[in-house]
N, C-alpha and C positions, 0 to 999 in steps of 0.2 A: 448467349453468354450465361443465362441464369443456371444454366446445367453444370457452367464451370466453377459454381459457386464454392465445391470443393478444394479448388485448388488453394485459394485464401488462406486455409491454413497449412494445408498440403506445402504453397512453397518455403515458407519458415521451417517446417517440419523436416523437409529436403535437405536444407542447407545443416541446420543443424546433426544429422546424421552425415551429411559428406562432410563436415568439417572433422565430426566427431573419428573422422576414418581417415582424411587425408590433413588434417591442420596443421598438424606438425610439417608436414611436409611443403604445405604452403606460403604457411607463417605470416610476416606482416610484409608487406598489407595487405598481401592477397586475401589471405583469409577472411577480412572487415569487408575489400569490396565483396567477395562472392555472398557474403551474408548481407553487405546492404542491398545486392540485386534482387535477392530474395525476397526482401519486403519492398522493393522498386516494383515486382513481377506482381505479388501479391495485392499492393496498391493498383497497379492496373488493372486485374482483373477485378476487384471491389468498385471501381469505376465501371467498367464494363455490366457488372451487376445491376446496382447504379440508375443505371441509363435502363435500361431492360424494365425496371422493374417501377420504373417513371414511365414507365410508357404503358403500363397497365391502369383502369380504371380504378380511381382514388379507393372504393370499396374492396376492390379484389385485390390489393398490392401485398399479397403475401403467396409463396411459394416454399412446398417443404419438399426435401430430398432425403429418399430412406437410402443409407448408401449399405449398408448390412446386419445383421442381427447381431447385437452384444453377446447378452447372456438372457437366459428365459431360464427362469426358479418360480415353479408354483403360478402363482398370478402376473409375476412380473413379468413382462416382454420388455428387455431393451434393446431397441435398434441404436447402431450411430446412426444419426439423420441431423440436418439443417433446416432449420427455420429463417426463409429470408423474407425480412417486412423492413419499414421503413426503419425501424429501430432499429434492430441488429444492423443493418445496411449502413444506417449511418454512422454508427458505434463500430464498425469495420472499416468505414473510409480513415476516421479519423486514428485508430489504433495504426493501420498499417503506414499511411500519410507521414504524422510527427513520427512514429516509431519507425520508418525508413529514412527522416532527417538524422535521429539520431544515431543510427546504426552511422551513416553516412559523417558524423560528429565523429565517433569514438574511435574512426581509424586515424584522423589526425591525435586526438585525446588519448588513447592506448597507446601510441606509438612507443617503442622501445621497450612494452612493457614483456618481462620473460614468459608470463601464459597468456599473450596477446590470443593467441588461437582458442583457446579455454574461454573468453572473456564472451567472444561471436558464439560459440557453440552457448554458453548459456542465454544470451541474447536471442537468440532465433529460436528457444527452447522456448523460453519468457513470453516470446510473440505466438507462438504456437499457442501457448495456452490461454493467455487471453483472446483470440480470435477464437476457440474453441468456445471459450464459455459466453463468449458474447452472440453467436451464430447458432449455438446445442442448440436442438429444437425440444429438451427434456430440463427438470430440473438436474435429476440427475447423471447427464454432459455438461452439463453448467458446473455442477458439483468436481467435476471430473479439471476442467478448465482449470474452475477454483483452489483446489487442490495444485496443482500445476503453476501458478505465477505463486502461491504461496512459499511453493519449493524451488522457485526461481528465484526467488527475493531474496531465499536465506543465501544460494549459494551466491548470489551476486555483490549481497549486501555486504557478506562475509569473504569477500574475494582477496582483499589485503589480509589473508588472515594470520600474518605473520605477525598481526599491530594485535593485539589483547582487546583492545576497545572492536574493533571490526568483528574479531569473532564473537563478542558477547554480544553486540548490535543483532548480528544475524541470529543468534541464539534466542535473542528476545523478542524477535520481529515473527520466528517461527511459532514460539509457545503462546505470546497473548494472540494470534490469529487462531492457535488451536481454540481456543477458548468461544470465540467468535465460531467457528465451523462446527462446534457442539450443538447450537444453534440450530445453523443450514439442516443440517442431519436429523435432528429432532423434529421439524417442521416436513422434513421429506416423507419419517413415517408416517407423522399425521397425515398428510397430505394422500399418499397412496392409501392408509386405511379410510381417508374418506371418499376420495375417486375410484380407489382401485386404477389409477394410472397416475406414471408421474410428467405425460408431456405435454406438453404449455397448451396446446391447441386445445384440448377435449378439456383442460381442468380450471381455464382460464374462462371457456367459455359458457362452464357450469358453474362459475364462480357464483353469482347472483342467486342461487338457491341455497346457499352456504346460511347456515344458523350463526348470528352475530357473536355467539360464542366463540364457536370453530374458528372462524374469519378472523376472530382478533388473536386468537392462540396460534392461528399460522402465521400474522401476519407478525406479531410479537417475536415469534421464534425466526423468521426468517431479517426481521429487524438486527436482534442479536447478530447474525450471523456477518450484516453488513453496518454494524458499527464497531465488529473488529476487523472486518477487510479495507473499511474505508474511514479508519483510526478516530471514531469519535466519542466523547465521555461515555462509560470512564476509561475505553480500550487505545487511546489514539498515543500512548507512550511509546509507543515500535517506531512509529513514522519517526519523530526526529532524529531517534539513533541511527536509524535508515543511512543517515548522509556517512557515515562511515566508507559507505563504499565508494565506488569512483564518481564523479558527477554524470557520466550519461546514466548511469543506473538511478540517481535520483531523479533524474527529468521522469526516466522512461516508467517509474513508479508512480512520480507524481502527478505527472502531466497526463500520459494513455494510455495507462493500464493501473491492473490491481487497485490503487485506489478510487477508481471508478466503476468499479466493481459490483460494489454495493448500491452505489447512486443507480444503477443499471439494472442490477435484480428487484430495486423498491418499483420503479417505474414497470419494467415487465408485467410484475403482479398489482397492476393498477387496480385491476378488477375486484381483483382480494382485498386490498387498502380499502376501494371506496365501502366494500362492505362492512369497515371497522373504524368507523369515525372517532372513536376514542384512542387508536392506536396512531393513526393520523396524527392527533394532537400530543400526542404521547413524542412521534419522530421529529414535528417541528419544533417544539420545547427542545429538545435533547440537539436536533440542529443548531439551533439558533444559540442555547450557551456554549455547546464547543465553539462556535463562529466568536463568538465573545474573548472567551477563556485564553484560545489560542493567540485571539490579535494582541489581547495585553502582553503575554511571553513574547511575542515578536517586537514587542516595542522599546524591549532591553536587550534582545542579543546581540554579541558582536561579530560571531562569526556566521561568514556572509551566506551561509550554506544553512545555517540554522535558522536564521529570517526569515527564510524560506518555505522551510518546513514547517514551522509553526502557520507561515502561512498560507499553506496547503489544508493546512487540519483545521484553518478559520474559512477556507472557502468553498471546502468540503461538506462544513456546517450552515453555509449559507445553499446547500445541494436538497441538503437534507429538510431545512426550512423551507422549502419550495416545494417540495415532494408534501411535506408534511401539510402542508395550505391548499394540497390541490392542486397545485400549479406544476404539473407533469413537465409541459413543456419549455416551462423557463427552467426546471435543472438539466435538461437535458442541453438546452440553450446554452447555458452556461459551465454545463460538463466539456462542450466541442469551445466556448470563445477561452477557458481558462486551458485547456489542453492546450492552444497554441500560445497564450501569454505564459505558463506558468513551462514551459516547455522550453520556450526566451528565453526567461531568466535564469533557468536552472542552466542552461547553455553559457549563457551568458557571464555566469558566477564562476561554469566550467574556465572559461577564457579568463577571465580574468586572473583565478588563481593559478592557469597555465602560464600566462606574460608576467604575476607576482612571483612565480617558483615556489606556488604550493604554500603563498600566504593565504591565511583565510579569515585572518583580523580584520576588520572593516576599518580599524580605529591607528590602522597599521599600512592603512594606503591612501587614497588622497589625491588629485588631480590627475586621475587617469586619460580625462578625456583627449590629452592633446599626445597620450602616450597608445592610445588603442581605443582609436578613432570610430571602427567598424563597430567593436564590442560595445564601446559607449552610447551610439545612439541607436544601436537595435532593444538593446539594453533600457533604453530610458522612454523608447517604444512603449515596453513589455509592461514599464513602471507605472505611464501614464494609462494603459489600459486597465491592468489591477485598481487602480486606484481612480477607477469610475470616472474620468474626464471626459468629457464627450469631444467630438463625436466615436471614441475609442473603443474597440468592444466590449469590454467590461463594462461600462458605462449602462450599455441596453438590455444586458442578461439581467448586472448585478439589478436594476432599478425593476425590471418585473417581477425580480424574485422580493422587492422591498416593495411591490403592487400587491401580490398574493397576502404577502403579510398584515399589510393596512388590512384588509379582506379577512383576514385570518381572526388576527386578535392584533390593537393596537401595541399592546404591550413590550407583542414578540419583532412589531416595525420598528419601535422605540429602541428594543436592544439591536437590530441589525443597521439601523441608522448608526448608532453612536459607533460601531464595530468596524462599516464604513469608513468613518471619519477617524479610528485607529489603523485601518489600514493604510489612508493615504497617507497616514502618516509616519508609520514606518519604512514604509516604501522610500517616502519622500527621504526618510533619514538615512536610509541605505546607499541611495543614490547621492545624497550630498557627501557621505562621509568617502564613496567607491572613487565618484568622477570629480567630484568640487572640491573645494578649499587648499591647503598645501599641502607639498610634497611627504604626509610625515616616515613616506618610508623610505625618506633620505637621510634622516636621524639614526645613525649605528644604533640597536639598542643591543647586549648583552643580555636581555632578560629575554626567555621565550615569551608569547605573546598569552598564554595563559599566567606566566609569571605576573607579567604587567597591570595584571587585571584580580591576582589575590585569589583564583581557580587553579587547581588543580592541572598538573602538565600532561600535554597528552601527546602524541608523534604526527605530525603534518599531517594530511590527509592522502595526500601522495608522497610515495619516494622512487618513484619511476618517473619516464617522459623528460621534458624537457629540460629540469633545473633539477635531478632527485636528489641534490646534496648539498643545497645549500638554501639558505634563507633568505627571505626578501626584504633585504636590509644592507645598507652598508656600499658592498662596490657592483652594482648594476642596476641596471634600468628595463621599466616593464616594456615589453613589447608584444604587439597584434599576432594576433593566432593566426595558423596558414589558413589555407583557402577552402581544405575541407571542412575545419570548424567554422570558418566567416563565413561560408554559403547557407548551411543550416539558417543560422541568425537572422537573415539577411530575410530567406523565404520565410519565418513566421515572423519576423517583423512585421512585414507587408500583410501576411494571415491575421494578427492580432490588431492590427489596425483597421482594417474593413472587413472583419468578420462580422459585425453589427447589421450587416445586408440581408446576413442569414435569420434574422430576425421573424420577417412576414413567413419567407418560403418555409421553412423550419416550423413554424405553426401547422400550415396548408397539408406537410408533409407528413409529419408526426398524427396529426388525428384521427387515423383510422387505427392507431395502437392502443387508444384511449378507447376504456369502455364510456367514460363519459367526461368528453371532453371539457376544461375548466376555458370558462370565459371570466375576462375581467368585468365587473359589473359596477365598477364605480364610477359617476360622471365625466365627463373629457374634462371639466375645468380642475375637478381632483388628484387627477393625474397628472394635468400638466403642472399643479403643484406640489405632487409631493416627486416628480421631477424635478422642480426647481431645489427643492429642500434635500433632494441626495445631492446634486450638483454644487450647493454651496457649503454640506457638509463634506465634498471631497476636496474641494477649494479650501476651506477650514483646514484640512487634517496636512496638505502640501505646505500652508502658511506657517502653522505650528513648526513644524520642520524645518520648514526656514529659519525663521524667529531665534531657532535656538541653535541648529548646527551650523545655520549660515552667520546669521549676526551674532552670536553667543549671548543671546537674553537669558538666557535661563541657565542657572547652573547642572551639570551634567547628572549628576547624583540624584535630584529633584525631580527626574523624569527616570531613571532608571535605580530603582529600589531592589535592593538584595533580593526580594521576594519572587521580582518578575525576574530574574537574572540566573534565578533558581528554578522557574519555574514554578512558580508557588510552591516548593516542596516536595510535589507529589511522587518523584520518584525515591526520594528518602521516605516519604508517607509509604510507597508500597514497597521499598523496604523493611517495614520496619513490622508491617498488616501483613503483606505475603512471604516476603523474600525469605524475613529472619525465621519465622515459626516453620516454613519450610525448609529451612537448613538444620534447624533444629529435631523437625522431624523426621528429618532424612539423616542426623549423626545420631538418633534413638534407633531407628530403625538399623543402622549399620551396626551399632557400637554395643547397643543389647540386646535389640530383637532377634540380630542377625549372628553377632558373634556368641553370644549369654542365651540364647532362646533355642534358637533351632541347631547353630550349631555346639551348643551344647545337648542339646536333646541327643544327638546326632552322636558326637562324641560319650556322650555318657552311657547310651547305649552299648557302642564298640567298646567302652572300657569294662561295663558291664559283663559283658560276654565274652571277652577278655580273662576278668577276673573268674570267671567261671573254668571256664577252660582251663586256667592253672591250678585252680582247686580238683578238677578232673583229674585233669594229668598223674596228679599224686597218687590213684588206683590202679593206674598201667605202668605197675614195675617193670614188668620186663622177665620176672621168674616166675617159672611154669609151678612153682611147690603154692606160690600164693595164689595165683587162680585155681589151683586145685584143691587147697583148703578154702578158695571162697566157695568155691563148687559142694562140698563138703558139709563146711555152715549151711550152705543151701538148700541141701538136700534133708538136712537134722530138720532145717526148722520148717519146710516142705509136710516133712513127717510127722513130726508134734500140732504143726496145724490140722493136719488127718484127722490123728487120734483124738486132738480136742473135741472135733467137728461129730465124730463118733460116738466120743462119751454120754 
């Protein structure tokens, strides 16, 4: 099977050209199953892989396949070829796995939609290239990959692009990721001027001779590169605008691809990290305040899709914190338990806004649970594993990635504790506002739900599928999603709850990818205390929630301040630092470099020549007596120049 290692990306790649040829012809639903078979097929053979490649002795568990010569310039040799080790393998099970749930989601969720066949074709493009970059056995096919879910994001993000907000999402998800890929690319040169190759095996393995210089300028540039793929201060502004698109494309972003990206290329080049101890400190600093920055914004949003995503870019930071401590194998841990919780919920918000008719106010629904029974308790699954409750599996990632820390530097355990205990508390306030308390979207309201709230109005986030034309208010009632979106839920429910198994084997597995694998070295009585101390800060952050959305202790306003609601600012901040001086310099550029500058030069010349020419013109009379008196003049003064010359 290891030989078939090919096809993994191969059957995405398939489906995506046969849709891209017969989809119209298909249409729905055909079209969604043949593209979900394709990552069915694909997940099988990653299993099959899998198993092969566990049956190899823990030192030799890596296999590479040269399938043919790219290009060759000068030095370069690129072959496409596959690197399969326990990494990529396992960073494959899980990409095709949830990304075949959700393929499997979006044909009930798509349904009725008019570029339903468009939507699979970039879906199965999307899986193509993350499977590419995660499997490349080079940086640059990784690069290639990377590139590829980048241009999958925009057009998928951008998919509604008839709504103005969609297409600038996608506009904005593309440019600050360029920004990040300046990065990859800069670090690639280095890299081949220092190996003379750029594939993982020969330059990873030479890494340890690297001068601490070098090693932190690679490792810096290729940092860059993944704190714009995997949206962390100050590049992480794309991810929320992201939810624009439909909700599987948020899961299939958030949960198993692209932004795992970068958590995936830090650990790759462990080698290179460990030789840049400063840059290490450098990525869990910059972890651990996005992990912060983002839970505070999640703890004032109301739409249910935006909670989300802040809380993607706070657990992405606690990825990046883990990597940055050393502790390889807990963000990888917690790359595979949050894929399948954060993959729930974004499903799960899916449904819910599919049974609201494309409400997505939190503050605008209200006792779901007796309304969409399935949604509600896979849902509250998804909640209680985020939110670190044991025995749940966010509980055992998130607490070794807050072991690594203590180990690290106290300071950076102190902010990912408190960050912790922000998330279960948003969490906690998301689910009381979704499933608990009353009905309040039985209250007609006349005002849009951005009205209600003193924001700016924006257009539903669907207007396809089940409800495209009406709101969720007034005369109807929610109801449970079919059975193509409840079965997705249904199977990472039960993944997000005893994923925590994968814990020991997952260690056992991982370690021959590590050039030096991190043990935890602090006492058994230390750990089972700062155990007990995340367990009663996740308890803390559920109570808080309560307290206030259930009892109404606390007034509403007093926990959610203009500031977090805005996001602290920052996107009027980079409006105002990047946006406006580049709009500015882009109407100088048009209005007088372009109009006044060049195409005056441009014109002035022609007019120049122009005028020339009419002053010309005036010598070509037309009568043969004045050319022949010119001829005449010509020849006199021809002649007195002579005689001058003579005298």
């Amino acid at each position: 099977m290891m030989h078939a290692v090919w096809l993994i990306p191969a059957l995405p790649l398939a489906g995506f050209l046969i849709l891209l040829a017969t989809g119209r012809k298909l249409g729905d639903p055909k079209a969604g199953y043949l593209a979900t078979a394709m990552m069915v097929g694909s997940f099988i053979v990653a299993v099959g892989v899998f198993f092969d490649l566990m049956g190899m002795p823990g030192e030799e568990r890596r296999f590479e396949q040269d399938l043919f010569s790219w290009m060759a310039v000068g030095g370069l040799d690129v072959h496409v070829g596959f690197l399969v080790d326990p990494l990529s393998v396992t960073m494959a099970l899980f990409v095709t796995g949830v990304g075949a749930l959700i393929h499997l989601y979006s044909v009930g969720y798509m349904h009725g939609d008019e570029r339903y066949p468009t939507f699979f074709v970039y879906l199965n493009l999307f899986a193509f290239s993350m499977l590419m970059l995660v499997l490349a056995d080079s940086f640059l096919l990784t690069f290639l990959g990377w590139e590829g879910v980048g241009a999958c994001s925009y057009f998928l993000i951008s998919f509604w692009f008839e709504r103005p907000t969609a297409a600038t999402a996608g506009k904005k998800a593309f440019v600050v990721n360029r920004v990040g890929d300046f990065g990859f690319m800069l670090a690639m040169f280095l890299i081949f001027a220092t190996f003379g190759s750029l594939n993982y095996v020969p330059v990873l393995e030479e890494a340890g001779t690297l001068a601490k210089g070098t090693a932190s300028a690679i490792a810096l540039l290729l940092f860059v590169g993944a704190v714009g793929k995997s949206a962390q201060l100050p590049l992480y502004v794309w991810l929320p605008d992201a939810m624009e698109g439909p909700t599987p494309v948020s899961a299939l972003i958030h949960a198993a691809t692209m932004v795992t990206a970068g958590v995936f290329l830090m650990v790759r080049v462990n080698p290179i990290l460990d030789m840049a101890p400063g840059v290490l400190t450098i990525i869990a600093t910059i972890g651990c305040l996005t992990a912060f920055f983002a839970a505070t914004i999640a703890c004032a949003q109301n739409d249910i899709k935006k909670v989300l995503a802040y809380s993607t870019v706070s657990q992405l930071g606690y990825m990046f914190l883990a990597v940055g401590s050393g502790a390889y194998i807990a963000a990888i841990f917690h790359m595979v338990t949050h894929a399948f919780f954060k993959a729930l919920l974004f499903l799960g918000a899916g449904s819910v806004i599919h049974g609201m008719h494309d409400e997505q106010d939190m503050k605008r629904m209200g006792a779901l649970r007796k309304w969409m029974p399935i949604t509600s308790g896979t849902f509250i699954v998804g909640w209680l594993a985020i939110a670190g409750v044991p025995p749940f599996s966010g509980f055992w990632s998130k607490d070794d990635i807050l072991l690594g820390a203590w180990e690290k530097n106290r300071l950076l355990w102190l902010i990912g504790l408190i960050t912790a205990l922000m998330t279960a508390y948003y969490m906690s306030r998301q689910v009381f506002l979704v499933f608990y308390g009353g009905e309040r979207w039985k209250k007609a309201d006349s005002r849009t739900p951005a009205e209600a709230h003193g924001e700016p109005d924006h257009e539903p986030a669907a207007t396809v599928g089940a409800a495209g034309d009406h709101g969720a208010h007034g005369d109807f009632k929610p109801h449970e999603s079919p059975g193509t979106m409840a079965a997705p839920l249904v199977v990472l429910a039960a993944l997000a709850a005893v994923a925590g198994i994968l814990k020991s084997p997952l260690e056992h597995w991982l370690e021959p990818v590590l050039a030096h694998p991190h043990h935890f070295t602090s006492p058994s009585g230390t750990k089972l205390g700062l155990i007990l101390v995340t367990t009663v800060a996740a308890l803390a952050g559920v109570g808080i929630a309560y307290l206030i959305w259930m009892r109404r202790r606390v007034k509403e306003g007093a926990v959610e301040p203009e500031v977090l609601r805005r996001a602290w600012y920052v996107d009027e901040l980079y409006q105002k630092v990047v946006e406006a001086p580049a709009r500015a310099f882009a109407n100088f550029s048009a209005f007088f470099v372009d109009a006044k500058v060049i195409d005056g030069t441009v014109n002035g010349v022609g007019a120049l020549v122009r005028a020339g020419g009419s002053r010309l013109r005036t010598v070509q009379s037309g009568f043969v007596r004045n050319y022949a008196l010119a001829v005449a003049v010509g020849a006199v003064a021809i002649l007195a120049y002579a005689v001058a010359r003579s005298a």
